[in-house]
N, C-alpha and C positions, 0 to 999 in steps of 0.2 A: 572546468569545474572549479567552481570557490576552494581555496585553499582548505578554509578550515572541516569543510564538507569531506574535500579530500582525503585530510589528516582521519577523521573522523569514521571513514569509511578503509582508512590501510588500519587501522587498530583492530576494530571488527572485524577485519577479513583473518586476526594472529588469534581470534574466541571463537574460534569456530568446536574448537571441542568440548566448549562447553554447550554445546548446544547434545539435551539428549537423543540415544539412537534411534529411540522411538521416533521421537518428533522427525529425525534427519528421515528415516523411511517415510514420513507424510509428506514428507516436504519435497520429495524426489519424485512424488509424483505430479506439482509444477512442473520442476527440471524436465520430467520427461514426455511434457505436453509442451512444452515449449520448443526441446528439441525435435520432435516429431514435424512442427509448422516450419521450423527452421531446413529440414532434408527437403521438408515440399516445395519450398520457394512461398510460403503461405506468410500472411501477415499473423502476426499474435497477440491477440485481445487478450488482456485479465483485469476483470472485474473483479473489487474488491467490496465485498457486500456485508454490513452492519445493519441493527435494525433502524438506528435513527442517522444514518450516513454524516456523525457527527465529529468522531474521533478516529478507533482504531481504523475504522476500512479508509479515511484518508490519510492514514499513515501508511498503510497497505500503498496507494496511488503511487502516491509518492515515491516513496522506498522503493517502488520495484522501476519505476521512471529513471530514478537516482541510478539503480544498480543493472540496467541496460545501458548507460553513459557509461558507467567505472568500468564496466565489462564488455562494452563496445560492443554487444550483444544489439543489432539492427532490426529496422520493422516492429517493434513491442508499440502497443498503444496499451496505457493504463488508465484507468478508470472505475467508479465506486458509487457504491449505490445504496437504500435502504430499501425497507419495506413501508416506512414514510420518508418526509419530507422534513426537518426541521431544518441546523443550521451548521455551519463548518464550526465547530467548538473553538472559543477565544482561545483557553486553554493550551489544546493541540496546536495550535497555532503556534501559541506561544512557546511550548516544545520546539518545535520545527526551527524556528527563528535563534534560542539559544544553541539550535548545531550551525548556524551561520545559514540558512535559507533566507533569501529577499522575499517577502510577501506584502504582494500589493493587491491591496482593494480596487475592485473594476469597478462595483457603486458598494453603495452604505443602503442597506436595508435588510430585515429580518433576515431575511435567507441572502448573503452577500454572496458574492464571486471574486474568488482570490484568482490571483497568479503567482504560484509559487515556482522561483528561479532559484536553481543550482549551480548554474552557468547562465552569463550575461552573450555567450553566441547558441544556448539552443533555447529548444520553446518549453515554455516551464508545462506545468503540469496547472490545467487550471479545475480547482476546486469548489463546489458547491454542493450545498446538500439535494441530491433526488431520491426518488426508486430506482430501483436497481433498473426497470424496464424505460426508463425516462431514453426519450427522443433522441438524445447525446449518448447515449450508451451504444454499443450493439447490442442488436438485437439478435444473430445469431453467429454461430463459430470462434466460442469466447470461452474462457474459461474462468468457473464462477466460484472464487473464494473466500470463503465464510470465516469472518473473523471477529463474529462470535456467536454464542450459544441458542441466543433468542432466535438470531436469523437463520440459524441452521435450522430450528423446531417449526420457524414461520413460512421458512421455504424449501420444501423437502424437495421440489422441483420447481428448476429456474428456466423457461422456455428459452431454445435456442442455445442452452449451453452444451456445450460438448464434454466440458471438464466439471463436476461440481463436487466442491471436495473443504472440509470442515477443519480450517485449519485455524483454532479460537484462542483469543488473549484478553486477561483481567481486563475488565473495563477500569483506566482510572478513573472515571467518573464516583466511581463512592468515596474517592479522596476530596472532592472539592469543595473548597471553602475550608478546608481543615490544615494545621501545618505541613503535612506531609503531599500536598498539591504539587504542587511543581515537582518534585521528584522524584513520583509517581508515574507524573505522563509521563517527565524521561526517560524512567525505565521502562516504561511499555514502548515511548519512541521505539528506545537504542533495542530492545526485544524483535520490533517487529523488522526494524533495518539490520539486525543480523541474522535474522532469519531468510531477508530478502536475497542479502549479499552471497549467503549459503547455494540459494537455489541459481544464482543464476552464475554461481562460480564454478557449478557443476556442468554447466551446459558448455563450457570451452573441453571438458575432459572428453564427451561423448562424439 
């Protein structure tokens, strides 16, 4: 894992209490849908689903990609999805990259395809905007997290999931273009990666 990734993820794992009890009870029930696939010898999909699969739910990928390496937590496949199609946010992006992530374009056009790298020996996470039902996703024995409000109302029911469960954060998207940009998305980044690093720091306890 890149150093500063590294750095960045032992800091987070010392905020854990600031995370509310509330939220820690949402959040535990990942932890223990993950743990459950883990006693079966079962692979574990988690779908992270936003309405324009623009920002948050691929920081969702990511982050929980990231925090299955930190936590050597094996078999997790991650992936994100909307209920359209637009594009992987410059933005987010650009988040990702000031915590030390390599992201590289596979081509240039409207809806691109990133490869985002944590580590230069494993396979990154790669990113592009779909539906959540898109061909690359699973389609069933996945667990479907809502990371934000729109997609929760748009999809009350996500076929094939086993887990669907509402667990939503500010869009920075109503920052953009205004000064407070870029230190918006980081804090939704850094929000949804210690949220991420919560749930699956739990799954070594159980």
């Amino acid at each position: 894992m890149y150093k500063t990734i590294k750095t960045y993820c032992n800091q987070l794992t010392n905020e854990f209490n600031t995370i509310p009890e509330n939220r820690k009870e949402l959040l535990s029930k990942i932890t223990n849908y993950i743990s459950e696939k883990r006693k079966a010898n079962k692979p574990i999909n988690l779908v992270y689903i936003c309405t324009h699969n623009s920002r948050r739910s691929h920081f969702g990928q990511v982050w929980a990609h990231v925090a299955a390496s930190y936590f050597n937590i094996k078999d997790v496949s991650t992936c994100s999805g909307g209920t359209e199609a637009t594009a992987f946010n410059i933005n987010a992006i650009n988040a990702l990259k000031r915590v030390g992530f390599n992201i590289k374009p596979i081509n240039i056009e409207k809806n691109s395809t990133y490869h985002v790298f944590h580590d230069d020996n494993e396979s990154p996470s790669v990113c592009f905007s779909k539906t959540y039902d898109d061909a690359k996703n699973p389609q069933s024995e996945f667990a479907a997290i809502m990371t934000c409000c729109d997609a929760e109302k748009n999809c009350p029911f996500i076929p094939g999931a086993e887990l669907s469960i509402s667990a939503t954060y500010d869009d920075p998207k109503a920052f953009d273009n205004t000064p407070q940009q870029d230190v918006k998305y980081d804090e939704r980044c850094q929000q949804i990666a210690l949220e991420t690093l919560y749930v699956f720091s739990k799954i070594q306890l159980q």
